[in-house]
N, C-alpha and C positions, 0 to 999 in steps of 0.2 A: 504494500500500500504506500503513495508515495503523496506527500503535504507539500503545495504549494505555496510562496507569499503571493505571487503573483496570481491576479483571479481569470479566471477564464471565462464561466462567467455569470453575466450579474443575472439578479432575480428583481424582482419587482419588488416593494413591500407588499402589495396586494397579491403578488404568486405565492410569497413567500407564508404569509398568515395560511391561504390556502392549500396550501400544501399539506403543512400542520396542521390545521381544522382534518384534512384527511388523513393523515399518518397518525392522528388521535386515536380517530373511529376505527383504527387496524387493530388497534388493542395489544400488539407488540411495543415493548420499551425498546429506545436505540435504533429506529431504523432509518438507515440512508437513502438519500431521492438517488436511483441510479440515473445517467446519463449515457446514451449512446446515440449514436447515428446510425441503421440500420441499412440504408440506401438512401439513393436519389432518385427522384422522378419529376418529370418533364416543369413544377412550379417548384424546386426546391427539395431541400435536405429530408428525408423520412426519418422523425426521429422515435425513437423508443424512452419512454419513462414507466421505473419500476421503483417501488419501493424494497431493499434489500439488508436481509440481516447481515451486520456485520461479517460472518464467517461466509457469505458471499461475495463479499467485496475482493476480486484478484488484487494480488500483490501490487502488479502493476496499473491498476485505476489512480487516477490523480484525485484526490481528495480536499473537497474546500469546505471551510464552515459558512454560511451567511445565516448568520444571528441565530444560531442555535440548531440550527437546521444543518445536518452533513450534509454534501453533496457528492456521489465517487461519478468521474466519467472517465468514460474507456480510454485506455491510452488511443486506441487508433481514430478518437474522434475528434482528440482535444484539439489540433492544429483546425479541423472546419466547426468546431464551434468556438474558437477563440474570439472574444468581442462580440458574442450573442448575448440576448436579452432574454432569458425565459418573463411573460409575461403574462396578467389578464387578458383573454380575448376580447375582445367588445364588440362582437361580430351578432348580439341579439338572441344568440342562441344560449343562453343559460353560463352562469359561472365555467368557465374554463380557462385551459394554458393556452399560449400559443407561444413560439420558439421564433425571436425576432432576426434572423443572423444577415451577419453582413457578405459573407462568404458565398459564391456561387459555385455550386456544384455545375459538375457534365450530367446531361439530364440520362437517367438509370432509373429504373425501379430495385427495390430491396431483391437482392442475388445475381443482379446482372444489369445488363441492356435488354431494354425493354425490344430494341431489334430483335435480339437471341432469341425472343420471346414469343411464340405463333398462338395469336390466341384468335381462333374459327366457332364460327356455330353459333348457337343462340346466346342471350349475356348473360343465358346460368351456365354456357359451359365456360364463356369466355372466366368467369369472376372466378370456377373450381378450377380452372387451370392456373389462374392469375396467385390462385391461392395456394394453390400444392406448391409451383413451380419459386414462387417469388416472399408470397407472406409471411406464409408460416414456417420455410425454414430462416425466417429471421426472428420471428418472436419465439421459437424453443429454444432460445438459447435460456429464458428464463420458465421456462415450462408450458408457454403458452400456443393456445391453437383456435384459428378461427373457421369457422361453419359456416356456408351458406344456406339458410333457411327456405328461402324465396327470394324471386324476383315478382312485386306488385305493380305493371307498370313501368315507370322510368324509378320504382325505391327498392334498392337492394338491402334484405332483412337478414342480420347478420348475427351469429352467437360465438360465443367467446368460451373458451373450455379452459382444460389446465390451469396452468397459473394466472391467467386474465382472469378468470373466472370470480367476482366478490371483491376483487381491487377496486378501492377507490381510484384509484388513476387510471382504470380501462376505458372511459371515457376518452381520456387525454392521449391515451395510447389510438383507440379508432380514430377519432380526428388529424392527430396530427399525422400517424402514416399509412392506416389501414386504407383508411376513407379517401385517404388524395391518392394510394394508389390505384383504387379502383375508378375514382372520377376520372382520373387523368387517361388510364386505358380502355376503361369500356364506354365510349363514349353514350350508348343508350341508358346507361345511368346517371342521373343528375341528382340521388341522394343516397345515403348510407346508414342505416338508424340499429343498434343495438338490439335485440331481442333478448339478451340473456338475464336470465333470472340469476341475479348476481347473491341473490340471500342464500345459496346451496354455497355458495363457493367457500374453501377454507386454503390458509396460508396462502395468500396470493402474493404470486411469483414464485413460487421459488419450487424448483421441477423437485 
């Protein structure tokens, strides 16, 4: 585990209370916001946020305090989120994060280039393929996996298993990289909405 002076980066006071109002409700003592970058796609970095017990933090995570609150992010993401703002969204749609960064990525989806990528058929296969091929081997790295329920229309109805599953931050996690990589490749979907009965879930995150 390795403690920086230098911050990489900042929080809002408003993210920052938020966060804690949800790592309260975990009912775990001690647990750190992880940070990664999972991928890119075609508007920006696909980020992942997990809440993690200490004894999962790698050696190699860079570790910040902001007012009480750990923070660990992966070594290999700190250079493209250096000078990012994690912040309130203001976007109308309910309390949430958004990840302000200055940094531009080459536009990729999480495990590749979206070129590599052949997604045919109707947008329930395009979304299972997008999903096997790209999603979900970037969220087990913390135990998580995402479901497609249905497609209603242009609203893909999406459930969360594993370690998503009862996290307060799954929310934060479909918005900022589930939901933009589905918007951004299937283009006959223009929304993403959770279905999962998050009351079943226990220890979220952690496989």
């Amino acid at each position: 585990m390795s403690d920086t002076t230098t911050t990489i980066v900042e929080i809002s006071d408003g993210a920052r209370d938020k966060i804690l109002e949800l790592r309260e409700g975990e009912g775990i003592p001690d647990l750190h916001l992880g940070l990664r970058i999972t991928g890119v796609g075609p508007q920006g970095f696909v980020y992942e946020t997990a809440f993690l017990r200490g004894d999962d933090i790698a050696s190699t995570d860079v570790v910040e305090d902001h007012g009480g609150l750990p923070v660990a992010i992966a070594l290999d993401s700190v250079e493209n989120l250096r000078g990012a703002v994690l912040d309130l969204s203001g976007d109308g749609a309910g309390p949430g994060l958004v990840m302000r960064n200055p940094n531009v990525p080459t536009p990729t989806l999480p495990g590749g280039e979206l070129g590599d990528l052949e997604l045919t058929g109707t947008p329930e296969e395009k979304i299972r393929t997008l999903l096997n091929e790209r999603i979900n081997p970037a969220i087990a790295s913390h135990g998580g996996v995402a479901h497609l329920v249905a497609v209603d229309g242009s609203v893909a109805q999406l459930e969360l298993g594993g370690g998503c599953q009862g996290c307060g931050l799954a929310a934060v996690t479909l918005r900022q990289g589930i939901e933009r990589a589905i918007l951004d490749a299937v283009p006959e979907v223009d929304e993403v909405v959770d279905v999962t009965d998050h009351s079943l879930g226990t220890n979220p995150f952690y496989a």
